[in-house]
C-alpha positions in Angstrom: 89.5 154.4 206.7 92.7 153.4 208.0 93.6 150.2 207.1 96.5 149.8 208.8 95.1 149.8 212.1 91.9 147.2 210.8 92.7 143.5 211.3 94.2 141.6 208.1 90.6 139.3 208.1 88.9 142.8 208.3 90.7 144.6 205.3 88.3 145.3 202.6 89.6 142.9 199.8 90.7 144.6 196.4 91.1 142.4 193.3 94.5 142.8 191.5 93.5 140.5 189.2 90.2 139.9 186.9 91.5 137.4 184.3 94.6 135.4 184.6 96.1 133.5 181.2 97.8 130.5 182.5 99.3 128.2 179.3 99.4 124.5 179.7 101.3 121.7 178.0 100.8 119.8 181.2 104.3 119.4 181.9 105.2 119.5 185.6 106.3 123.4 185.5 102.7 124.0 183.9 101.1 122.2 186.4 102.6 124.5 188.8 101.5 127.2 186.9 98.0 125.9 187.3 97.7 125.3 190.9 99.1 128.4 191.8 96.7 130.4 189.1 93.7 128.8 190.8 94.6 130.0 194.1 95.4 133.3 193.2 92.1 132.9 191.5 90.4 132.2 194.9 91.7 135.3 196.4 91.1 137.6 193.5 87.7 136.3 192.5 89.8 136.3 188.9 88.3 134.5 185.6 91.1 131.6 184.6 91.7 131.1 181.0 93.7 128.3 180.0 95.6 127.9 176.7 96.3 125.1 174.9 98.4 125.1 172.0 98.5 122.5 169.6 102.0 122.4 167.7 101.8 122.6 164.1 102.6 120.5 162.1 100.5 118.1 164.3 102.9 115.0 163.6 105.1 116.8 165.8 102.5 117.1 168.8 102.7 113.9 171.6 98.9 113.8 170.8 98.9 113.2 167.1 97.5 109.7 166.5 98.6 108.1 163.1 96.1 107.7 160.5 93.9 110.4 161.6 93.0 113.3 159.4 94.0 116.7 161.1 90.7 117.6 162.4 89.9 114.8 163.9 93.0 114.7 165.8 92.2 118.4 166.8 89.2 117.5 168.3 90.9 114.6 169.9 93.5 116.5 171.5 90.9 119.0 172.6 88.5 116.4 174.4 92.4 115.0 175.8 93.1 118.3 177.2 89.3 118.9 178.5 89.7 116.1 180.3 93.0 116.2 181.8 92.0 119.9 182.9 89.1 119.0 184.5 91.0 115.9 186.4 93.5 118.5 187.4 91.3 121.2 188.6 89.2 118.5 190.9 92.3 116.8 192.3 93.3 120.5 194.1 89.6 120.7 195.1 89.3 124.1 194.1 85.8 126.0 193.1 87.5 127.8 189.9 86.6 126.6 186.9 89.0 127.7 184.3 88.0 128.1 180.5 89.6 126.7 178.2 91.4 128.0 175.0 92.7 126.5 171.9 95.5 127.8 169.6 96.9 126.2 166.7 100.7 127.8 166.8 104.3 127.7 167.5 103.8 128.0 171.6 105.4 131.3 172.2 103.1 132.7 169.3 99.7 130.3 170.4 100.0 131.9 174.2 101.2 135.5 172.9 98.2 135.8 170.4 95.3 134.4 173.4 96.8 136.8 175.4 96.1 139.5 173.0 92.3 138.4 172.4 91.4 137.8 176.0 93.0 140.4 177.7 93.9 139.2 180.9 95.7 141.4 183.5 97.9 138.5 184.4 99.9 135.5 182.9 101.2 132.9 185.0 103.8 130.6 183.3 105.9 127.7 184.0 109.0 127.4 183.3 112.0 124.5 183.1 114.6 126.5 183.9 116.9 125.2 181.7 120.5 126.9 180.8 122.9 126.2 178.0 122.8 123.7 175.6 119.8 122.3 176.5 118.1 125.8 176.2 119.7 126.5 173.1 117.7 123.7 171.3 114.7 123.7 173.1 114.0 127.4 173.2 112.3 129.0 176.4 108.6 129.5 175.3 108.5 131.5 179.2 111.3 134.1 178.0 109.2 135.0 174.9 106.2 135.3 176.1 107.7 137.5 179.1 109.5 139.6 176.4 106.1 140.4 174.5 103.5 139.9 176.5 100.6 142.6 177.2 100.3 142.7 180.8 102.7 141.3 183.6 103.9 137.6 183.4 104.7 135.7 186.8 107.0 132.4 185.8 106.7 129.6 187.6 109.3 126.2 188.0 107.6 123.6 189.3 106.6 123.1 192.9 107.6 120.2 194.9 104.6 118.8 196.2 102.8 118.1 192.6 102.7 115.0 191.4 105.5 115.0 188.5 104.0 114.1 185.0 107.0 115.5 183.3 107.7 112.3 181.6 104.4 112.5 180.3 105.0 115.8 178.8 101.6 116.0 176.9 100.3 112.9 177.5 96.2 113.7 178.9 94.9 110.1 178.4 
């Protein structure tokens, strides 16, 4: 068949995807990332996996709640991020349900080490952007996981029309 002469609508559709890794910290570049994962999704009939990482040591994490023993507030951020997800996923009205994933890591490592258990065909990142200084001592968890990843990575910055959360970096309550 021909399919430049067939209609776009009448093109027999061919999945590039089956399973798309898409990291969140919930920061608005991540966000981005999301949104645009579940419509690729929708077009590609793709599984989502999501990855969480928690930062260790957890006193470090935005989620960390004083005076609880490690894991309970592992299973506190987990149920924080469950939620958040699932408010996320409804607000864009989508019919993909991601799963979710937990690591325990440094967050280059966390989303470089789901990627090598689940396999996916695609990552879809977001990214700051940042340059310089501010680069220098915050690191650029998209460069190292586009350096080592598996299978391609598409980076994302963050799309205007999303609701910012970026000074809630973390924050799921």
């Amino acid at each position: 068949m021909n399919t430049e002469t067939v209609p776009l609508d009448r093109r027999p559709l061919t999945s590039l995807w089956h399973s798309i890794l898409v990291p969140m910290d919930f920061s608005t570049p991540s966000e981005a990332a999301l949104v645009y994962t579940l419509q690729l999704a929708a077009l590609s009939q793709a599984v989502v996996h999501v990855c969480h990482v928690i930062p260790v040591p957890h006193v470090l994490d935005v989620f960390y709640e004083h005076g609880l023993e490690q894991p309970e507030s592992v299973k506190r951020i987990k149920q924080k991020v469950r939620k958040r997800l699932k408010e996320l996923v409804l607000a864009r009205g989508g019919d993909v349900v991601p799963r979710v994933h937990f690591s325990e890591d440094e967050a280059a490592a966390g989303v470089l080490k789901e990627a090598m258990r689940l396999g996916p065909d695609l990552i879809v990142i977001g990214t700051h952007g940042w340059r310089g200084v501010k680069r220098f001592f915050l690191g650029s968890v998209a460069e190292a996981v586009v350096r080592r990843a598996p299978c391609p990575v598409l980076t994302l910055r963050a799309m205007p029309n999303l609701t910012s959360s970026e000074n809630h970096k973390g924050e799921t309550s």
